[in-house]
N, C-alpha and C positions, 0 to 999 in steps of 0.2 A: 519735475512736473512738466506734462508735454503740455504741446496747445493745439485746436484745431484748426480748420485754416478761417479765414473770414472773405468775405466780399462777395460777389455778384459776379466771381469768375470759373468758368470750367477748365478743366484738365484732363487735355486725353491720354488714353491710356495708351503705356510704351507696348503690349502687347500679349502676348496669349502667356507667357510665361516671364517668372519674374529675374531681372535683371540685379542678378546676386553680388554680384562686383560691386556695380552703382551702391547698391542698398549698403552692402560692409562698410563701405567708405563713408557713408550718412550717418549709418550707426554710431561711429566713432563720434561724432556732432552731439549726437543725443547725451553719451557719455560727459562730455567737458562742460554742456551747461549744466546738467544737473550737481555733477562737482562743484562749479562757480558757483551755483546758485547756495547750496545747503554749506559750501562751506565759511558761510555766512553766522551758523548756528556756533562755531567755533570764534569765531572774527569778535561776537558781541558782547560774550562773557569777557574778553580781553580789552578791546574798547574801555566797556565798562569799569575796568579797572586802572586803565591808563589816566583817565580824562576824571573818574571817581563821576560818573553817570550815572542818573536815575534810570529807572526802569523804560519813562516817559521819551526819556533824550534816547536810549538808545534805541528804542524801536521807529525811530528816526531811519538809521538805517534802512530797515524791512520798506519804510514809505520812498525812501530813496530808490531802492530796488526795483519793487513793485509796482510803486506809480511809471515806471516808465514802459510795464507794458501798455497801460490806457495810453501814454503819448503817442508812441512809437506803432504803434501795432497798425493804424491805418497805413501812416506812410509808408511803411516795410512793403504792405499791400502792395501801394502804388508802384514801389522800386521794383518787387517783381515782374509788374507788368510794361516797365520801361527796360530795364537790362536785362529778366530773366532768373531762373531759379540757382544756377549757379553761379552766376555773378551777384546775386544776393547773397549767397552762404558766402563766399567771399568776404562781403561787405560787412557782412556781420562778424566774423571770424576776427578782421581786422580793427573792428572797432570793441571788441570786448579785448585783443592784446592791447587797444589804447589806454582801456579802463585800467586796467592789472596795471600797464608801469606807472599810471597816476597814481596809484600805490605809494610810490616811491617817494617823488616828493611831498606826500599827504605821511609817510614817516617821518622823515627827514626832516621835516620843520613841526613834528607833533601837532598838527592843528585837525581836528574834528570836524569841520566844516571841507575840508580836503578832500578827509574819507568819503563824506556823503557823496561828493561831486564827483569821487572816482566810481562809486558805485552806480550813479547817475550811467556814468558812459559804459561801464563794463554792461550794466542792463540795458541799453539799448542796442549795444550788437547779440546777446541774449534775444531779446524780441526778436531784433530783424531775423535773426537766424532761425528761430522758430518757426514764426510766420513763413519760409521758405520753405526749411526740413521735412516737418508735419505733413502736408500736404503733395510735397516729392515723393514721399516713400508711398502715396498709396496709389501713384501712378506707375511706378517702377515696375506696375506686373499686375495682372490680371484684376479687375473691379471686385471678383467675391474672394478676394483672397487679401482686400486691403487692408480689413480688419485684424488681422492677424499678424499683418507686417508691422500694420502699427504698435499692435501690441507686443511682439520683439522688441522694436524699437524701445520703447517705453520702458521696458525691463532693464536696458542697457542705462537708460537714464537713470532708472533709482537704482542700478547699481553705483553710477556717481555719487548719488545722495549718499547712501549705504558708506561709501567710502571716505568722503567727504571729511566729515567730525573725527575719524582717528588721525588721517593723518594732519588734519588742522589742530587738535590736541598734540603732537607730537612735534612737528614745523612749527606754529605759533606758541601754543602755550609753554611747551616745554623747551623753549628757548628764551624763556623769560624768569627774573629774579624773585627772590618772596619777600624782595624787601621793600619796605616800606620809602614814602617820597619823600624825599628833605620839606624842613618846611616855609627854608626860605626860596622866595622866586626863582633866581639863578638855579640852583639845585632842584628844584622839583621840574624847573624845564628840561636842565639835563637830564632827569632820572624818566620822564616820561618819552622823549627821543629815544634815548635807550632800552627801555620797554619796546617801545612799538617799531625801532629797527629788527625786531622780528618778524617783520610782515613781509620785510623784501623778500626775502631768497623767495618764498613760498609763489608770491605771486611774479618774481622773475621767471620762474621755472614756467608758471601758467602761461605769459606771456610766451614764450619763447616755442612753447607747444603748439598753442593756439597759430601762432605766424608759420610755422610749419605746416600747419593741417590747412591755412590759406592755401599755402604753395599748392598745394596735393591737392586742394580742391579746385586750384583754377587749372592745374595741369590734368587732372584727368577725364577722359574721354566721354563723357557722361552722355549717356541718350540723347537725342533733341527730341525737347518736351514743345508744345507748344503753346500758348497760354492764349486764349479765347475770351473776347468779352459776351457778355449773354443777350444772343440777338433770338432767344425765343420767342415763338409765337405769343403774346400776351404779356411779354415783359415789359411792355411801355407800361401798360394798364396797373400792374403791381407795383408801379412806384403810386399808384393812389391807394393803396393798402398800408397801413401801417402795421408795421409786427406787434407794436401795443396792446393792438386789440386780441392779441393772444397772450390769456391771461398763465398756462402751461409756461409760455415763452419768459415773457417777464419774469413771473413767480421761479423758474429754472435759474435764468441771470441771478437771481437775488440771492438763490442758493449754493450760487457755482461762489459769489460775492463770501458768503457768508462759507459755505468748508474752506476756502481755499484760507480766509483771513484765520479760522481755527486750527488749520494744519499748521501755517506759519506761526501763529501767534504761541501755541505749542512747543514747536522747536527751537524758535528764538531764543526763549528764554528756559530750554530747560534743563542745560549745563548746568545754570543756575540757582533752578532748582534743587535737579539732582544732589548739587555741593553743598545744601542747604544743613544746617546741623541737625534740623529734623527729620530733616528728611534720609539724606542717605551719608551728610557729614564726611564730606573728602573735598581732596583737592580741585579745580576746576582742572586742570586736564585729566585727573581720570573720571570727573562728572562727564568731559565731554569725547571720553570715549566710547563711553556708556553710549550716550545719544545715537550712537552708530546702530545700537540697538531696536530704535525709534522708526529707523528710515529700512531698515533690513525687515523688518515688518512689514512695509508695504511692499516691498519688491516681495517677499513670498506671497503675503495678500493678492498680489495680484495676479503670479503664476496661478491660486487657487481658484480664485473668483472668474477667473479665466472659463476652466473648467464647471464650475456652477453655473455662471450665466448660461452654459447650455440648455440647463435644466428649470430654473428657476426663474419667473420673471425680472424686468430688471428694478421693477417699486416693488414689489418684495423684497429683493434682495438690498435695495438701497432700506427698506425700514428695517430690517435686519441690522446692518452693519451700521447705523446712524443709533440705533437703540443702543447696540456693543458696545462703539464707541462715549456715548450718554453716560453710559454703567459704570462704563474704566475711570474717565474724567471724575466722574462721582464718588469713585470708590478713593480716589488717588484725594480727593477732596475734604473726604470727611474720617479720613485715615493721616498716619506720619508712617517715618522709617519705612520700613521695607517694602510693605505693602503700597505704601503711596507710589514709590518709585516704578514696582514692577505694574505699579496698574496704567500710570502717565506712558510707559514705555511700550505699555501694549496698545494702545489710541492706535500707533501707526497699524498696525494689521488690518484695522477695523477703515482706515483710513483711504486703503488703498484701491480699493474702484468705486469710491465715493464720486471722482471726477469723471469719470466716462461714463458712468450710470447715468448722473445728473443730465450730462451732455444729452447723453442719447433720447433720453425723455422731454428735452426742453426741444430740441428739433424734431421730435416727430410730429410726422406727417403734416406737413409745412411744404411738401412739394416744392415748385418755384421761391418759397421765399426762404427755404434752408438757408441759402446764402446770409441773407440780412439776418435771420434772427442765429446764427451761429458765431457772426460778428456781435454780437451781442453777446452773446457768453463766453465771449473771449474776452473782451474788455471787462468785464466784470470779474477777471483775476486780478482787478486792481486791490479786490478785498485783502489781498495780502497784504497791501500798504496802510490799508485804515484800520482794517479787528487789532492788528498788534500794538499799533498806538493807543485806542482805548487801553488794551489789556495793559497796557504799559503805566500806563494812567490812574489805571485802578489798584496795580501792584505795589505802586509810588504809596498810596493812602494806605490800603487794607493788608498790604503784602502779599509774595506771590501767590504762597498757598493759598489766600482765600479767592485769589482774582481769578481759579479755577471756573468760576462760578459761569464768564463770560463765554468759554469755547463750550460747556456744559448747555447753555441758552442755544447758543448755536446748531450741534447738536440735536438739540429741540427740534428749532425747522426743519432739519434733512429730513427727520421722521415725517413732521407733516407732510412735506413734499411726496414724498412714498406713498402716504395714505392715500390725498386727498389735491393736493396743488400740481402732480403732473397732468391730470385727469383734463382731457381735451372736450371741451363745449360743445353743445350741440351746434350744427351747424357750420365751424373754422373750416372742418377737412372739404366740407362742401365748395365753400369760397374758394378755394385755390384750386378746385377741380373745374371752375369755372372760369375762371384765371387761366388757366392755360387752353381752355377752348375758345376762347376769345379773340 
């Protein structure tokens, strides 16, 4: 999942054509969080069995993950504007290899409160890195051709995702026993150490990557960018505007809040699913090879939607793919076996420019105040940490299959938002045209 950038700062552009070097080497950046990030969908089904966790406990994780883009995401900002854009990727780089070897002893003494706290830090060098990356690449070369870098970029990140759940089925799960825990204390501590020293190698290898791709990024030669605070005309005056009063903007946040928490809340748990007897009845690592299924969906989703948002507007096409998705969750809800699986598995297609749609419509024509209200729907990716603990919650009671119900509601909104909630007021686009004459 990319992010866009936030604040109330400009970036100008490296020049008439785009700087393909820089960009390759950023690329790679896109690639390693979205692996870190989804290979989290593998990490929880295993969890969940080391520790014998509820639905509820494990979507702990996702809040661990997640809430640290609302922490982190201002500060990153700041770090930019004090050291710059690649001494930030830097920064981040280094502090997601710090996350990955907490790994290590969050194995090693099997404690679950460990994992959270490695996860804690691994996603704050995720943020800061974003918060840099994102917004580097659309200065790297020419302003109407940003869009397009971005969405490269973005392509390389869900091929992370894409790749993510096989080989974390394969590295994690498949490096663990089908036997059951002793039942006395001594022996079920050992048996779950034992379990979960399969998490080393996977996230050694990550760390050792991630310190590498530091080096490479503070060693190479990158453009100088230069970061600008916003001394426009009528910028004092727009700190008396609140982005509140744009109801487009807010109503967008809530939206960006609510897909992003159904995308996750979805993949978290649907190894799980998958493996369920009714559903598709196998092992959890080949449930959560499947799930590669899930994320390879939205990477095509998006090469196509690519191509249609040429044609189509962008709330059309977000009610389009919000109703798809509506269908699938439903169909996957009030079906078992095969059908429920191949329907939960197709969500992600329908998935995949759900966030850039959203985006694009929550800051239009917002002029001067893009800045503030696009920091706003950036922090509203914390939805990923809150929808999956409901769903968590509800899975605990009703079980998973029914707790469908909740990304199904969700859903729901994207539609309205399409119809009726991007729909800009009489009068907003005036105000900020007036904002800037002033």
């Amino acid at each position: 999942m990319a992010m866009a950038s936030s604040g109330n700062t400009q970036f100008a552009s490296s020049g008439s054509t785009t700087n393909r070097g820089a960009l390759t080497v950023v690329t790679t950046l896109f690639f390693m969080w979205g692996f870190c990030t989804v290979l989290n969908d593998a990490l929880i089904p295993h969890l969940m069995s080391i520790f014998a966790l509820t639905y509820l406990k494990a979507s702990l994780i996702q809040l661990a993950f997640f809430g640290s883009y609302f922490l982190f995401a201002q500060p990153a900002s700041k770090l930019i504007e004090t050291v710059g854009y690649q001494r930030t990727m830097v920064v981040g780089l280094i502090t997601m290899a710090v996350g990955a070897l907490l790994f290590l002893p969050a194995a090693q003494t099997a404690q679950y409160p460990l994992f959270l706290a490695a996860q804690v830090v691994l996603a704050a060098g995720v943020t800061v890195l974003q918060v840099a990356a994102n917004p580097y690449v659309t200065i790297l070369g020419p302003p109407e051709t940003a869009a397009s870098r971005l969405n490269l970029t973005q392509a390389f990140n869900t091929l992370g995702d894409t790749v993510a759940p096989y080989f974390g089925s394969i590295l994690i799960l498949g490096a663990t026993t089908a036997a059951t825990a002793p039942l006395d204390p001594a022996g079920a501590m050992a048996f779950r150490i034992h379990q979960a020293a399969s998490v080393k190698m996977p996230y050694i290898l990550i760390a050792g990557i991630l310190i590498l791709l530091a080096l490479a990024i503070a060693l190479y030669k990158f453009p100088r960018i230069e970061v600008t605070q916003d001394f426009r005309p009528g910028a004092n005056d727009l700190e008396k505007e609140s982005i509140w009063k744009h109801r487009h903007v807010w109503l967008g946040a809530l939206a960006i809040f609510i897909y992003v928490g159904a995308e996750v809340s979805i993949g978290s748990f649907l190894a799980k699913y998958i493996a369920d007897p009714a559903i598709g009845n196998m092992t959890l690592q080949s449930a959560t090879q499947l799930v590669t299924l899930y994320w390879a969906g939205m990477m095509v989703g998006r090469f196509v939607g690519a191509a249609v948002m040429q044609r189509v507007a962008p709330n059309k096409l977000l009610v389009l793919v919000g109703g798809g998705a509506a269908l699938m969750v439903l169909g996957s809800l009030l079906t078992t076996g095969t059908v429920a699986m191949v329907t939960i598995l197709a969500v992600g297609l329908f998935n995949s420019i759900m966030f850039p749609t959203i985006f694009t419509l929550g800051v239009a024509e917002l002029g001067p105040l893009t800045g503030r209200g696009s920091g706003l729907l950036v922090q509203a990716i914390v939805g990923g940490a809150g929808v999956p603990v409901l769903m968590g919650a509800m899975a605990d009671r009703v079980g998973i299959h029914r707790a469908l119900i909740l990304p199904f509601i969700c859903y729901l909104f994207i539609i309205y938002y399409g119809l009726a909630g991007y729909r800009i007021q009489p009068g907003e686009s005036q105000s900020h045209l007036e904002a800037v004459k002033s």
